[in-house]
C-alpha positions in Angstrom: 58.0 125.6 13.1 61.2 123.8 14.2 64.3 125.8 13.7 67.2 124.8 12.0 69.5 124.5 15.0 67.0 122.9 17.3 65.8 120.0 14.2 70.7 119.8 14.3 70.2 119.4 18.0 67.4 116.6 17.6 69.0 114.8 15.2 72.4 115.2 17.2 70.3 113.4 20.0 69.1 110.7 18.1 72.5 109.7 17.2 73.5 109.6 20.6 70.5 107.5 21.7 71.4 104.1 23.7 71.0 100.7 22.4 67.4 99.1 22.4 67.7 96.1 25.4 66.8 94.3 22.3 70.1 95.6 21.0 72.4 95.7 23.6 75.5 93.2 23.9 74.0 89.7 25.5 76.2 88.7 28.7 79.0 86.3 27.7 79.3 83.0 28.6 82.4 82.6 30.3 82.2 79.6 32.4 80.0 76.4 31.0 79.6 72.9 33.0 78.6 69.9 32.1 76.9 67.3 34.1 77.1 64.2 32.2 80.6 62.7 30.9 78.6 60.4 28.8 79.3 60.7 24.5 77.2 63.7 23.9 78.5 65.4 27.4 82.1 64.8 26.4 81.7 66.4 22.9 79.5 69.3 24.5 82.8 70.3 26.6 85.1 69.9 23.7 82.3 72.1 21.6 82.6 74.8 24.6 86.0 75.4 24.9 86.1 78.9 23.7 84.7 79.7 27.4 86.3 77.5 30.9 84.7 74.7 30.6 84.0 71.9 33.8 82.8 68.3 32.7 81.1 66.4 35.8 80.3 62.9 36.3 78.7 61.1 39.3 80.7 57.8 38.8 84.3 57.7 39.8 85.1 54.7 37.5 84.2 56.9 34.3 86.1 60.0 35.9 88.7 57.3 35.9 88.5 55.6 32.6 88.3 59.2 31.2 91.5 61.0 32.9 93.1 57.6 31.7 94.1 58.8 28.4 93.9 62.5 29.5 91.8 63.7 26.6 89.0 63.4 24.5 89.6 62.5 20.2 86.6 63.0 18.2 86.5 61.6 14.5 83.7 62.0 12.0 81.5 64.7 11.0 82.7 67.7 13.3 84.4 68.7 15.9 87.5 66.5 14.7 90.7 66.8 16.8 92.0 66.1 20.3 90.9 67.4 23.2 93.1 68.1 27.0 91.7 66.6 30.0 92.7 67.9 33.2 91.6 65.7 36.4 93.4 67.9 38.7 91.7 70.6 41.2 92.9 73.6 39.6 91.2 75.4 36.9 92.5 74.9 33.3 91.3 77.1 30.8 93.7 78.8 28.6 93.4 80.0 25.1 90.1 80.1 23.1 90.2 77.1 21.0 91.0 73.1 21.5 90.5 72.2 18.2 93.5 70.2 16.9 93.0 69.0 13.5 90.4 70.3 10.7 87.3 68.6 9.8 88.0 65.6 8.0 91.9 65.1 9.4 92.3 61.6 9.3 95.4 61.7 12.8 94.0 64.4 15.4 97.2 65.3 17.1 98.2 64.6 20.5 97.0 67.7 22.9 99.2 70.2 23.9 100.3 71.4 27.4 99.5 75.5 26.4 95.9 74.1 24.8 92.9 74.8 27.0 92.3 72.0 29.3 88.1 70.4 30.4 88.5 70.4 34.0 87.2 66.7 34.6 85.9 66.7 37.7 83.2 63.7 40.2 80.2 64.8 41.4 78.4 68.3 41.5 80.1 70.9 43.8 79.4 74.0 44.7 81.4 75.1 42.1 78.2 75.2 39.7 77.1 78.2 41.1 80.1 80.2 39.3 79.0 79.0 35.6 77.1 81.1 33.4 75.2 78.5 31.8 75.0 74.5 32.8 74.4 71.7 30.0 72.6 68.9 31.6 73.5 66.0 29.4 72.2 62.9 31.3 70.0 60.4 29.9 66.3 62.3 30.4 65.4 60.0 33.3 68.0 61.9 35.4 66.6 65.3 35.1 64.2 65.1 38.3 67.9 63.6 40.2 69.6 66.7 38.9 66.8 69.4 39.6 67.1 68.3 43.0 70.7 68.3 43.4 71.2 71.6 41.5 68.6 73.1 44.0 70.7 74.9 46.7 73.8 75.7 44.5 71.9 77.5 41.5 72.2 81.3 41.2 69.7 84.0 39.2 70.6 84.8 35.9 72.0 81.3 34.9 71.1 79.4 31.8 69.7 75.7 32.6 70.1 73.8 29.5 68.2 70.3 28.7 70.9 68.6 25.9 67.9 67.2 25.6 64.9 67.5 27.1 62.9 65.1 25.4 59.4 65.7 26.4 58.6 68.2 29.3 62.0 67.8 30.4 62.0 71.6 31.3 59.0 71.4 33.0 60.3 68.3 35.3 63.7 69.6 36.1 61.2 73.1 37.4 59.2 71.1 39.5 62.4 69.1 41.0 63.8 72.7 41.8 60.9 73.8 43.2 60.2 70.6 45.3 63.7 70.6 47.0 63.5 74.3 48.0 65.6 76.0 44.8 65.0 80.1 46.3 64.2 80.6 42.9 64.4 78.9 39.1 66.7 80.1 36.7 65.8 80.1 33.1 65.5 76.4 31.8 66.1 76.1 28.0 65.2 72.3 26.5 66.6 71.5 23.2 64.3 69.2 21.1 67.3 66.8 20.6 71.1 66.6 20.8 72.7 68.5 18.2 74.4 65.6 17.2 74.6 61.7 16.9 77.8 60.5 19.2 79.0 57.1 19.0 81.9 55.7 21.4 84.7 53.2 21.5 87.7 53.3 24.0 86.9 56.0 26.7 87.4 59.3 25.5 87.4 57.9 21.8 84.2 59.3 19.9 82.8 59.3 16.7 80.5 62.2 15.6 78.3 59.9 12.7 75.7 62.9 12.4 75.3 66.9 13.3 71.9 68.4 13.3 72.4 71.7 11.2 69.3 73.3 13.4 67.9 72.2 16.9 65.1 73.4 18.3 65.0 75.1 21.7 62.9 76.8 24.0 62.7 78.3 28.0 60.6 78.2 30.9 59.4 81.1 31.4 58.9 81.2 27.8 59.5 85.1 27.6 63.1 84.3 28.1 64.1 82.0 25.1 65.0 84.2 22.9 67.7 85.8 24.6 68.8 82.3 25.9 68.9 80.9 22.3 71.2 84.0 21.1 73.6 83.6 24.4 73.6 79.7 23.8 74.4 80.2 20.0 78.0 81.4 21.0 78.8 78.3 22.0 76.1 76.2 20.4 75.1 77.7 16.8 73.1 75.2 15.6 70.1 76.2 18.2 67.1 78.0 16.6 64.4 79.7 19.1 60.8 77.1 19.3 57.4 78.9 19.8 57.4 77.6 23.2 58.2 74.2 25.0 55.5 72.4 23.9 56.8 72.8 20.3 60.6 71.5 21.2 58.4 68.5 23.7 56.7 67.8 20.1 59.5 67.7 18.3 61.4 65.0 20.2 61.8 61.9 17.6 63.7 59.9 19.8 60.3 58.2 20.9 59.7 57.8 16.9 62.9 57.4 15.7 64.5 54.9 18.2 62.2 52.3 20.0 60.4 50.3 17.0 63.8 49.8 15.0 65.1 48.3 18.2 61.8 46.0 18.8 61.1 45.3 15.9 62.2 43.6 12.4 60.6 45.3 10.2 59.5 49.3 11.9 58.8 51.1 8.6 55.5 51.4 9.1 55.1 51.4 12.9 57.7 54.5 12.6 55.4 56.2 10.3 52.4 55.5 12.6 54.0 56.6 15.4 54.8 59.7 13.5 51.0 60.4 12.7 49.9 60.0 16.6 53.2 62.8 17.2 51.8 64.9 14.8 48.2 64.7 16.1 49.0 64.9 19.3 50.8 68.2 19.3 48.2 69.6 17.0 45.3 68.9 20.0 48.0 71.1 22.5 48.6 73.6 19.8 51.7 72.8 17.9 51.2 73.4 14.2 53.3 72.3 11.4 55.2 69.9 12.9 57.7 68.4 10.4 57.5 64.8 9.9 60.3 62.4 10.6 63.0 62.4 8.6 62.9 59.6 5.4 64.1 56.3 5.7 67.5 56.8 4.1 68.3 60.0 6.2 67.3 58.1 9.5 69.6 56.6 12.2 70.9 53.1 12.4 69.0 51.0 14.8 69.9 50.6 18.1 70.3 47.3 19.5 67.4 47.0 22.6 69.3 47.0 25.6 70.8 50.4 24.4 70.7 53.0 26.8 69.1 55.3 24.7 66.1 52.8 23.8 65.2 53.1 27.5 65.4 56.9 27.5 63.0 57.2 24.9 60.7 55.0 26.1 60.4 55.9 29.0 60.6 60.6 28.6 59.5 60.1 25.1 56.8 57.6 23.9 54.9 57.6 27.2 54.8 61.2 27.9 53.0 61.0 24.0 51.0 58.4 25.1 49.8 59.8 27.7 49.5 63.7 26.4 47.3 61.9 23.8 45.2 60.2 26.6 44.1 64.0 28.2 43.7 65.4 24.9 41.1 62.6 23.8 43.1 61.4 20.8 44.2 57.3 20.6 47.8 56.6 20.1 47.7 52.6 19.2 50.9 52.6 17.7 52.6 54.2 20.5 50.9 52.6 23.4 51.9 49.8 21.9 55.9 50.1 21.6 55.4 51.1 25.1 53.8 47.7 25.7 55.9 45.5 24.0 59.1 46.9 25.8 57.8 46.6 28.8 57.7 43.1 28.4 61.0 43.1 26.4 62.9 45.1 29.6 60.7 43.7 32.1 59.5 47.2 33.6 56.1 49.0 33.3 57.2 52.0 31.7 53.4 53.5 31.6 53.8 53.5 35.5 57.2 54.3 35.9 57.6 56.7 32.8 57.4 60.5 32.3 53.5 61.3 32.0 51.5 64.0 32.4 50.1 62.8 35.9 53.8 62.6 37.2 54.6 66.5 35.7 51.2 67.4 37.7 50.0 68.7 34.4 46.9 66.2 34.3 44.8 68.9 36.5 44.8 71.2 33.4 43.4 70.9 29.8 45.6 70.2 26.9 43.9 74.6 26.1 45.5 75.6 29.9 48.6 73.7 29.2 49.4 75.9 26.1 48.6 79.2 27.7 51.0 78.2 31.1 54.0 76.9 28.9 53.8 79.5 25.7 53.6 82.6 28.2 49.9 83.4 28.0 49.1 83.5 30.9 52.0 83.6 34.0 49.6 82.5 37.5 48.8 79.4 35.6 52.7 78.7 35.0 53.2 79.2 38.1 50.1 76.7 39.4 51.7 74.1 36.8 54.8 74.3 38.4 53.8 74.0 41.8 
């Protein structure tokens, strides 16, 4: 029988015991860059700005137009206020917050010297290697050209973060590390979309016309997303963990969403089509309960066809689908043929030039051996897929 004092000294123990790792405080994120001064990487830095924050671009004429007005003013659903720009070499970080009006202010006040500052900045430097986490928010055909200028700067322990990924962005952007030489891969996080709908005017005008209350996101290796998804949440809370990057891949509606409304006159029912094929498709590779696409009043105005965005989705979205459905034995009509029709509308053959399966090096495997590499079932086939 336990004594009295020695049940005092257990429970004395027991309220001494140390944290769970599953409890312990997550690493902050202290410094965040951007790559990708584009709408959605503009309001990604201003959404940061609790931590230092660096927004990159690789074109000196939007670096330009950008430290033009000195800041970035956002207007519309969130994130409203106005936002310092420094385009100087030194860091600029300051106080916690930027924002500079309340939701819904109808005048965001001018920025002011004693506000944190994004540190605008051309190219990618070395200077990478210092952030805690890096928001890749280039159009999805970029990924590959990132991965493999990213490769010799990147450090263990950072967060690489697709903003999005649209379909096996993760898994390009590990290959395109691997490829040129990266020692090793950091965790690579792909969100299933942005977290919200950016429209803009004069340069570093925007317009916020939607916010996705809950985005879908997901890491390769896939035992790693949770703890990403709860380090990202400090500066990105709409982010909820996926099952696995297949699921967030799946749940990428730009390809559904975007293409037909811009081809097309009527896309109602080619949308819903499209939709079907998505949902079918996932369900061969082991994605269940895929929501369907959002109803037509709750969807996004159509994009006109020469749209950057249109492109995107054709080409990481719709033929990545297409051809997931190909290797898994299931038709995709409707799909196949958007992808056909712009083709001939852009004049490029985006089934040869697209994301597919044969250009991830994923057609060696079986839709079965895809899930089990990209869920975490099974780490030496991962790390076959990624080779």
């Amino acid at each position: 029988m336990t004594s009295a004092g020695e049940f005092e000294a257990l429970l004395a123990g027991l309220s001494e015991a140390r944290p769970t790792a599953a409890l312990q405080e997550l690493r902050p994120l202290r410094r965040i860059a951007v790559l990708g001064a584009g709408p959605v990487g503009q309001a990604l830095a201003c959404e940061c700005l609790a931590a230092e924050v660096t927004l990159y671009t690789a074109f000196e004429p939007e670096r330009a137009a950008l430290a033009g007005p000195g800041a970035v003013t956002i207007r519309g659903e969130h994130l409203t206020g106005t936002y310092r720009l420094d385009a100087g070499g030194a860091s600029a970080h300051a106080a916690p917050s930027a924002r500079a009006a309340p939701p819904g202010a109808s005048a965001p006040s001018a920025p002011s010297s004693s506000q944190p500052a994004i540190a605008l900045r051309i190219g990618i430097d070395d200077a990478v290697a210092e952030a805690d986490a890096i928001l890749i928010a280039t159009p999805a055909i970029a990924h590959a050209t990132c991965g493999g200028l990213l490769a010799g700067r990147l450090r263990a322990g950072q967060l690489l973060v697709l903003i999005p990924g649209r379909a096996f962005g993760a898994v390009e952007v590990a290959r395109s590390l691997r490829r040129f030489g990266a020692p090793e891969l950091p965790t690579i996080v792909e969100l299933a979309g942005a977290p919200y709908r950016v429209e803009a005017g004069d340069p570093g005008a925007l317009t916020i016309t939607a916010l996705n209350a809950e985005v879908a996101a997901a890491a390769i290796p896939n035992r790693a997303t949770d703890e990403a998804v709860r380090r990202l949440r400090t500066i990105l809370p709409m982010l909820s963990p996926a099952r696995g990057v297949l699921e967030t891949s799946f749940s990428d509606l730009s390809g559904v969403l975007d293409v037909a409304p811009a081809l097309l006159r009527d896309a109602a029912a080619m949308i819903s089509q499209i939709d079907e094929e998505r949902r079918r498709v996932a369900f061969a590779y082991g994605v269940r309960e895929l929501p369907p696409a959002p109803p037509a009043a709750e969807r996004p105005p159509a994009l006109e066809r020469t749209d950057p965005r249109v492109h995107d989705a054709l080409c990481c979205s719709l033929v990545a689908l297409v051809s997931a459905g190909e290797l898994a034995g299931i038709r995709t009509r409707a799909a196949a043929a958007m992808v056909d029709l712009g083709s001939v509308a852009g004049k490029l053959d985006y089934a040869r030039h697209g994301r597919t399966l044969a250009s991830l090096g994923l057609d060696r495997f079986r839709p079965e051996e895809i899930r089990r590499a990209l869920e975490g079932g099974d780490a030496p086939l991962l790390e076959e897929a990624l080779a």
